[in-house]
C-alpha positions in Angstrom: -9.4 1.6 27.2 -9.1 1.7 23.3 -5.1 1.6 23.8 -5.7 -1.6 25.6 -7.5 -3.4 23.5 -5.2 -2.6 20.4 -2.4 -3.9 22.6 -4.3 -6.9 23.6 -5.8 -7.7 20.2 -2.6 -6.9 18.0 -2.4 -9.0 14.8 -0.4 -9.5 12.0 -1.1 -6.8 9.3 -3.4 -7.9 6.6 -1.9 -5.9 2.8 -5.0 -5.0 0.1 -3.8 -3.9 -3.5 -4.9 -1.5 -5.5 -4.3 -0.3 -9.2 -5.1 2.5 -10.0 -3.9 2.1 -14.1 -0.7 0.7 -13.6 0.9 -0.9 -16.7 1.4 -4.0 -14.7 5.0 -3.8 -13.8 4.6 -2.9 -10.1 1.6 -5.7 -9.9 4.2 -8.3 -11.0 7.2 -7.4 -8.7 4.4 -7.3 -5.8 3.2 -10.9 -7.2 7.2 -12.0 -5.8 6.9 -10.7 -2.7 3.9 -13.1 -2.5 4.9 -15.8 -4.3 8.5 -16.3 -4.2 9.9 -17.5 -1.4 13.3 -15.5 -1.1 11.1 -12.3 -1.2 8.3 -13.7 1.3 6.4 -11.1 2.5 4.5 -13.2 5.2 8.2 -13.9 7.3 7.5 -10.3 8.3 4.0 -11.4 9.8 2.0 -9.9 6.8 -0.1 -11.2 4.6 -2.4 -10.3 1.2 -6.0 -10.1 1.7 -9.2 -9.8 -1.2 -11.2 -7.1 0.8 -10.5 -3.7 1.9 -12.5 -4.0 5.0 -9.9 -6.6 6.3 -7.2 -4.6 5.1 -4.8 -2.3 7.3 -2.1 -1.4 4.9 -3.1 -0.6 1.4 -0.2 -1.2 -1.8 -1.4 1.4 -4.7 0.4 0.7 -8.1 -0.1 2.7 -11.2 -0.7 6.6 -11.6 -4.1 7.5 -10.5 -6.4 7.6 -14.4 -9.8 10.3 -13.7 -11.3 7.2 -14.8 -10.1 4.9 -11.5 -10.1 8.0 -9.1 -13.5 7.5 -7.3 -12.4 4.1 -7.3 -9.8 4.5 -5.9 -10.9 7.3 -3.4 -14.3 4.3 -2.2 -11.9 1.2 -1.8 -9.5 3.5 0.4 -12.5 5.0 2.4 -14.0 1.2 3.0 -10.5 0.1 4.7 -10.7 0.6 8.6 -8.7 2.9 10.4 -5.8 3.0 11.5 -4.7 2.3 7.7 -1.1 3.0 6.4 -0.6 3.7 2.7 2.1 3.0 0.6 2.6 4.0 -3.2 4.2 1.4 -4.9 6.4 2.6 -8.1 7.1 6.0 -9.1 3.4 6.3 -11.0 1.4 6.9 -8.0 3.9 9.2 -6.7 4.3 11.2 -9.4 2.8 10.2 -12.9 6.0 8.3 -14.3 6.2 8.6 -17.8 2.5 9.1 -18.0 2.6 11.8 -16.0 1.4 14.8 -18.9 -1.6 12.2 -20.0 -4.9 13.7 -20.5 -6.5 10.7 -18.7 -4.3 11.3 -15.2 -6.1 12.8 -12.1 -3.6 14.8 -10.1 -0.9 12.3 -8.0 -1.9 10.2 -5.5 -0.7 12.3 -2.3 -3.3 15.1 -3.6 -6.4 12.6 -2.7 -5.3 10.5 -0.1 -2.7 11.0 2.1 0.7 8.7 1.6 2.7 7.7 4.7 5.3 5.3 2.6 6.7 6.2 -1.0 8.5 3.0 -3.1 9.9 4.9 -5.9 11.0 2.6 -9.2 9.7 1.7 -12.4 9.0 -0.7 -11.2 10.3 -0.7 -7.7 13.0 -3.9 -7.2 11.4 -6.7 -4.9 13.6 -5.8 -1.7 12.3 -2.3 -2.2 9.0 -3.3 -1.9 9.5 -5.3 1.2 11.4 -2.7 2.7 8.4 -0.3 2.6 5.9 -2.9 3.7 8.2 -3.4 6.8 8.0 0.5 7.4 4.5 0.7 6.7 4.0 -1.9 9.2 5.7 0.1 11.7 4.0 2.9 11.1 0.4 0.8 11.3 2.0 -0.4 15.2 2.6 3.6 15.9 -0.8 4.4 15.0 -2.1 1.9 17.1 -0.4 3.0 19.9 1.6 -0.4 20.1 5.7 0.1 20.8 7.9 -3.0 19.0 10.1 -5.1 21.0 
């Protein structure tokens, strides 16, 4: 029954940001895919939202600082499931040029699990939209939902 009502109330996915102590560079290539027509984001029937709890795919920019980690860690658990996550930049992935800080937690596949990496400093636009695409694929798999 659950299967069926997936299928019969599929929607567009709805994309939440987070940083978790980015520098800014990802947030601003991810501001194009929003804002700048060539790089569109909603042609591929996704769109930004404000709140996590109307989020299904979740962009994470910026390696995780021990001061954003439970942050981080409450605005992921308030996003419904099925949720796809996508590290945006090579920062959350795997510290960047921060990475021997004092003030980084340990990389963001260690607290949450990742299903789409965008590596890049920062990640080119096309990039970007070609990991939101996958992650909405992977958000239609988990819903049990086959593309046509």
């Amino acid at each position: 029954m659950s299967n069926l009502l997936n299928k019969l109330s599929v929607r567009s996915p709805w994309l939440f940001r987070i940083n978790a102590g980015s520098c800014n560079g990802c947030d601003v290539e991810l501001a194009t895919t929003a804002l700048i027509p060539r790089f569109d984001v909603e042609r591929f029937g996704c769109r930004y939202c404000g709140s996590p709890r109307h989020a299904d795919v979740v962009l994470i920019t910026g390696p995780v600082t021990l001061k954003m980690r439970d942050k981080v860690l409450k605005l992921w658990d308030e996003i419904p499931n099925p949720k796809v996550t996508v590290a945006v930049g090579i920062c959350p992935i795997s510290g960047g040029v921060f990475r021997d800080s004092y003030s980084l937690a340990e990389p963001l596949d260690h607290l949450i699990p990742v299903d789409v990496n965008v590596p890049g400093c920062p990640p080119r636009p096309q990039a970007i939209l070609e990991g939101v695409v996958l992650a909405k694929k992977i958000w239609m798999r988990k819903l049990g939902i086959e593309e046509g």
